[in-house]
N, C-alpha and C positions, 0 to 999 in steps of 0.2 A: 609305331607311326600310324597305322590305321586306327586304332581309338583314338590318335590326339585326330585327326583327321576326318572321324565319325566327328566328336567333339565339336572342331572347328565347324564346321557342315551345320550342324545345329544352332550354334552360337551366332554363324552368319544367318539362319532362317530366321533366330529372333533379332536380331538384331534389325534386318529388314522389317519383318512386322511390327516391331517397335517405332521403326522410321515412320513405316506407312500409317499405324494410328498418331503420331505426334503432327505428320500432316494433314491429316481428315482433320484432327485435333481444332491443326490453326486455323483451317478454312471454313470452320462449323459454325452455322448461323446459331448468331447469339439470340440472348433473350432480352426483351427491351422492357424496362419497366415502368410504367408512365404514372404521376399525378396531377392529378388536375389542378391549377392554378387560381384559373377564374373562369367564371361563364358569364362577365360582363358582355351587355348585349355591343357588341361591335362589330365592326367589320375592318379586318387588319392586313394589309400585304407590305408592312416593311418591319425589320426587326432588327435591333441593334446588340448585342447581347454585350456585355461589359462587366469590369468586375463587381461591381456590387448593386448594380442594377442591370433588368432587361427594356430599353427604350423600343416605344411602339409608338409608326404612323397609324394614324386611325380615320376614318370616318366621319363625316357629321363635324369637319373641321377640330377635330381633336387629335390630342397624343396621350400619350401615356409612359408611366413605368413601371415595371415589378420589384420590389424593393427587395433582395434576398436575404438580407438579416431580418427585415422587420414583417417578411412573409404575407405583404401586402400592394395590391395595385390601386395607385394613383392616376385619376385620367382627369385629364386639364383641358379648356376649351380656350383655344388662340380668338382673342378678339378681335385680330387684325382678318381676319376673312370670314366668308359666309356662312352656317351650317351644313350647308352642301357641298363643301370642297373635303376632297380626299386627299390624305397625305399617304403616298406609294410609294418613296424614294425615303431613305434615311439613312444617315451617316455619321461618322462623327470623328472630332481630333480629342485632344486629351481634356481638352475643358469646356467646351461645347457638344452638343446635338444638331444637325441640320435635318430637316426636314422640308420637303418641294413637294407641292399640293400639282397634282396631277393635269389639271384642265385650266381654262381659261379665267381669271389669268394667275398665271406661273406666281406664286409669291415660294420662295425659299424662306425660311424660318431658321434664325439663330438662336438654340435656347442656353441658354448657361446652365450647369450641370448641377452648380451650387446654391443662383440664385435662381435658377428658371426663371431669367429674364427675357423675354421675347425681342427680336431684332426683326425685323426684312432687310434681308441682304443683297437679295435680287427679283426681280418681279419682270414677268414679260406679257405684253396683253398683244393676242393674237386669237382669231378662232379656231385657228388651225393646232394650238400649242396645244402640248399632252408630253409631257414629260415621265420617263418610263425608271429611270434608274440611279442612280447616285453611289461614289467612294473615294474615300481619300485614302491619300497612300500614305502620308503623315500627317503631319502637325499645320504645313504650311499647303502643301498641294490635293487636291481635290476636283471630282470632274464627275459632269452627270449629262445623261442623253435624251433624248426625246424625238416623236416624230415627226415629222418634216415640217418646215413650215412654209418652205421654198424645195430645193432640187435637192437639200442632202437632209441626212439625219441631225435632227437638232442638237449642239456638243456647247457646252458651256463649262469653263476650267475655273479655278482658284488658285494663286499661288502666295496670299497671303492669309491663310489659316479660315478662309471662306469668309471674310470681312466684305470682299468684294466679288462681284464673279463679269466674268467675259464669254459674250457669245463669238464663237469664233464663225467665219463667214465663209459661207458655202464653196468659194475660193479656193479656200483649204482643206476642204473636205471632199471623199468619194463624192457621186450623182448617187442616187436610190433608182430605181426604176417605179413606174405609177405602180399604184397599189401594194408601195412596199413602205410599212413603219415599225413598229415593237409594240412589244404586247406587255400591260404594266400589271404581269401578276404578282411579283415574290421581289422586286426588287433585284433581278436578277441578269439585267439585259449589259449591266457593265461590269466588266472585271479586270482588277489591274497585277499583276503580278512582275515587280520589279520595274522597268519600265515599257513592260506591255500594256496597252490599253486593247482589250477585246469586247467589241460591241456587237449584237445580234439583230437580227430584224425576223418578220414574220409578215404574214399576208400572201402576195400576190408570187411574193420573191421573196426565200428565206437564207441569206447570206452571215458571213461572218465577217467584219470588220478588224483587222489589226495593224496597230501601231506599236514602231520598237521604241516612238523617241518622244513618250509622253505625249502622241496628236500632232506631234511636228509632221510628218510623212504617214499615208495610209497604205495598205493592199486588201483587197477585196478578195474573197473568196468565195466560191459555189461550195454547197450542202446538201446531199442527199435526203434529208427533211421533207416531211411532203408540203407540198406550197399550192400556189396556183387561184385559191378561194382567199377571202379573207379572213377567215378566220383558223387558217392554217399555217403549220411554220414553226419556227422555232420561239417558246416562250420562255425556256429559260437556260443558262448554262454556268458552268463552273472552271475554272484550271486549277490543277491542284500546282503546279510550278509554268515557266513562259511553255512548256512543251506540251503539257501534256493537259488534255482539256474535253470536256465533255459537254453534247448539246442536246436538249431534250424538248417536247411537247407534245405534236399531234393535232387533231385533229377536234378545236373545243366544240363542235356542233355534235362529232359523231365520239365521245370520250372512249369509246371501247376499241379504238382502234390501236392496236400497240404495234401496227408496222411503216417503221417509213417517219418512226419519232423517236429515235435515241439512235447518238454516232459519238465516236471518240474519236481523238486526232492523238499522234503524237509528235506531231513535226510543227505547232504552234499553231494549228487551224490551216495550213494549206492543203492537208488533205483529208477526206471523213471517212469513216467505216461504219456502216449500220448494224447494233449490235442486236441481239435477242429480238431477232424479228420472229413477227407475231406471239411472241411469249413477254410474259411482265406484263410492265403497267403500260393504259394506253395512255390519255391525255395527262399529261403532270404539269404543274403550275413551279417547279422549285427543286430545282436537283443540286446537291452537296457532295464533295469529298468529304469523306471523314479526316480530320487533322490524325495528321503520324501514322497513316497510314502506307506511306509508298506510292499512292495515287491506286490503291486497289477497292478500297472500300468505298462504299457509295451509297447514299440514301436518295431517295423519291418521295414526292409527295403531293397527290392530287386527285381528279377525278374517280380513280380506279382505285384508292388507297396507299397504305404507306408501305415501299419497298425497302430491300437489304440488299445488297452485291458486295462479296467479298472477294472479286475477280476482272473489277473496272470491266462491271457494267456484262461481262456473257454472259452470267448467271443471275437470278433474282427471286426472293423468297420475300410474298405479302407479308409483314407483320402488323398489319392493322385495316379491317376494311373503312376505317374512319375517311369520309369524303368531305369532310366540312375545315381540311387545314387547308392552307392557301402556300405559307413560307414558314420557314426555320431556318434559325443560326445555331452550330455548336458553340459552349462553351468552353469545351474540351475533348478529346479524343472519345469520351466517354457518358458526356452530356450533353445532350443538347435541347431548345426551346422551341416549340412550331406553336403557331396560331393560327387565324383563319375567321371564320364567322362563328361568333360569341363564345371564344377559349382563347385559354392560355392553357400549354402543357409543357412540363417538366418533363423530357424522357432521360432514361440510361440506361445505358447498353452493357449487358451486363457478361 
């Protein structure tokens, strides 16, 4: 009895240390391997990643795509607008691309996927217009925000596959408070999860917006975010399901500040927790779940370079001092696209 008992004794030590490295194992910052795409001179904050191509708003009245079989970028100039208009918002259903030029005036862009044929589907002329974000949930519904133009956040829907769009009126919508709109870095200020719509703002007053019933009914919530200036606040966020949701930025005058700019929720945005204060990245333009991950894994990307968290956002390890990406979309649990000012990069996590 005492040898099988030595025996067990041992067998349970390895057995634990076994446990203990297969969990170091899962939680061990991967390696990322990156190729570079293009160094086409642009400047890019929207990104659509799809199967067989990558769709990009651009700059200088353009867009784009990375063709993945044929391992080449395409960049088109819409002749319906100026050279000076910026396209920041991009989205798309199964046969089309929508793209919404940022400043005045608002023209949304329907491009066909096969013929890239150009539409205006919706156009608004205001001086106050700035349109920050754009997403459809499917085929037929679709909805993108902007800042104020009057008393609330500017919210505009589709619910015929973006043939048409409607401004919905302030009526309907939260009040903002002065000096409160969104900040049009990564495309990143609307996210729809089921029939959540969570919309961000930044500035004076850095809040979160949610709706359970598509923008039928809203609730406002406070952010622990630092606000207050204009140029602080929340610039970008993500949910990886309605509950669980992450909100990031900073401070873009003073980039090095990483406290009082990254909080998670788990209760759908009603309450925030600030996470890795003073550590990590400060100012970021673009923060992602990894797909399939549990809502644990998390990427960054901005100011301060490109971050890893495989523990929703306490923990984080730089993997790239690179400052010149803007936004990224995964492909897959394991790939994903960032651009920024004059790049396209291909990463995988390896």
């Amino acid at each position: 009895m005492k040898i099988l008992y030595h025996h067990m004794k041992n067998y349970l030590f390895i057995l634990l240390i076994c446990m203990s490295c297969a969990s170091k194992k899962e939680i061990a910052t991967p390696t990322f391997d990156s190729r570079i795409i293009s160094t086409e001179k642009l400047s890019c904050r929207a990104i659509f990643v799809d199967a067989d191509k990558v769709w990009l708003g651009m700059d200088k009245g353009r867009y784009g795509f990375y063709d993945k079989k044929k391992d080449t970028l395409v960049v088109k100039t819409i002749q319906s607008v100026s050279n000076t208009t910026e396209f920041r918002s991009i989205a798309a259903t199964k046969d089309a691309i929508f793209i919404l030029a940022v400043g005045n005036p608002a023209k949304l862009i329907k491009i066909d996927k096969k013929s890239l044929q150009e539409t205006i589907v919706y156009q608004e002329e205001n001086e106050k217009v700035f349109y920050d974000s754009m997403q459809f949930v499917d085929n037929l519904n679709g909805f993108a925000m902007g800042d104020p133009t009057e008393d609330c956040l500017s919210f505009i829907k589709t619910t015929d596959g973006g043939n048409s769009w409607q401004k919905i009126s302030c009526v309907n919508l939260p009040k903002v408070n002065e000096g409160e709109a969104a900040f049009a870095t990564s495309n990143t200020n609307l996210i729809v999860k089921g029939k959540s719509i969570f919309m961000v703002s930044g500035g004076k007053k850095s809040r979160v917006f949610v709706s359970h019933d598509f923008g039928t009914t809203w609730q406002v919530y406070e952010t622990p975010i630092v606000q207050g200036e204009e140029m602080t606040g929340i610039f970008t966020a993500d949910f990886y399901n309605e509950k669980t949701g992450i909100i990031a930025g900073g401070n873009y005058l003073n980039q090095n500040q990483n406290w009082s700019n990254k909080a998670i929720t788990n209760n759908g945005g009603k309450s925030w927790q600030l996470i890795a204060e003073n550590e990590a990245f400060g100012y970021t333009s673009c923060i992602q779940f990894v797909p399939k991950s549990n809502g644990q894994q998390l990427i960054s990307i901005g100011g301060t370079g490109l971050f890893y968290s495989p523990d929703f956002g306490k923990t984080w390890t730089k993997f790239s001092d690179d400052k010149d990406f803007y936004t990224f979309r995964f492909e897959s649990e394991k790939v994903f696209y960032a651009t920024g000012r004059n790049k396209l990069v291909r990463f995988e996590i390896k």
